[in-house]
N, C-alpha and C positions, 0 to 999 in steps of 0.2 A: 635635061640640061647636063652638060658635060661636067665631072666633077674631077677636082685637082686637088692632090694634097701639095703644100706649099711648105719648101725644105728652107731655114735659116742656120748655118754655121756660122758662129763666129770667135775671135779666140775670149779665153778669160779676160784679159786687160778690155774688152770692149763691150764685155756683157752687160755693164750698167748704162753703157750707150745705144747699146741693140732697143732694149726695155725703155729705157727715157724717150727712145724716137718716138712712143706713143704718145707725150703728152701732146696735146693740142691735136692731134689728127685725127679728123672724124672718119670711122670706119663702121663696119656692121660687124666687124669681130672684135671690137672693144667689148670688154665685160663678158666675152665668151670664154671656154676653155682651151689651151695650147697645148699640145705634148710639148715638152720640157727635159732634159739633160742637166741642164746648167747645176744643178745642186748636185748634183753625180760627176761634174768634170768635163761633161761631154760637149755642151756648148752647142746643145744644136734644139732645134725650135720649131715647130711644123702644126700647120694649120691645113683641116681638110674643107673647102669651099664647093659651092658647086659658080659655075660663072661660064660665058658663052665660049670663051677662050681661056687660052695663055695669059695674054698678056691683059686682060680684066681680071684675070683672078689674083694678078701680082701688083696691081693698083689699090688691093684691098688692105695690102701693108703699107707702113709709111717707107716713103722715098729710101734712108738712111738701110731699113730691112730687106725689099725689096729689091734696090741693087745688090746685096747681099743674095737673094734668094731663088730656089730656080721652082719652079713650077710644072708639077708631073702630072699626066694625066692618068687616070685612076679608078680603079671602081673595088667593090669587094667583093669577093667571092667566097665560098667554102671551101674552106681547110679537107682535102679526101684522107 
């Protein structure tokens, strides 16, 4: 399955909007872990998923994030 990491920028004034967009949205990345900026200033947020596409792996955030967010396709590899 193809995996994505899932990029969210957004400014300071919006960060506790970004985070609130999770209450009530049922997802399968609730209660997982997020890379995270915001305590650093940076304001950017990113989730790595595996999902068939694009645009399933960006229905895994809530609405409010996801139009905020772009989704890259992705794999890891070793550092030479």
């Amino acid at each position: 399955m193809p995996r994505f990491v899932l990029l969210h920028q957004h400014t300071p004034e919006r960060c506790a909007t970004a985070w609130a967009a999770w209450a009530g949205y049922h997802s399968d990345l609730r209660g997982t872990q997020a890379g995270c900026t915001c305590l650093h200033g940076g304001h950017l947020a990113w989730w790595e998923v595996d999902a068939p596409d694009a645009d399933t792996a960006l229905r895994m955030l809530p609405p409010y994030v996801a139009e905020r967010a772009h989704a890259l396709s992705m794999r890891r590899v070793v550092t030479p």
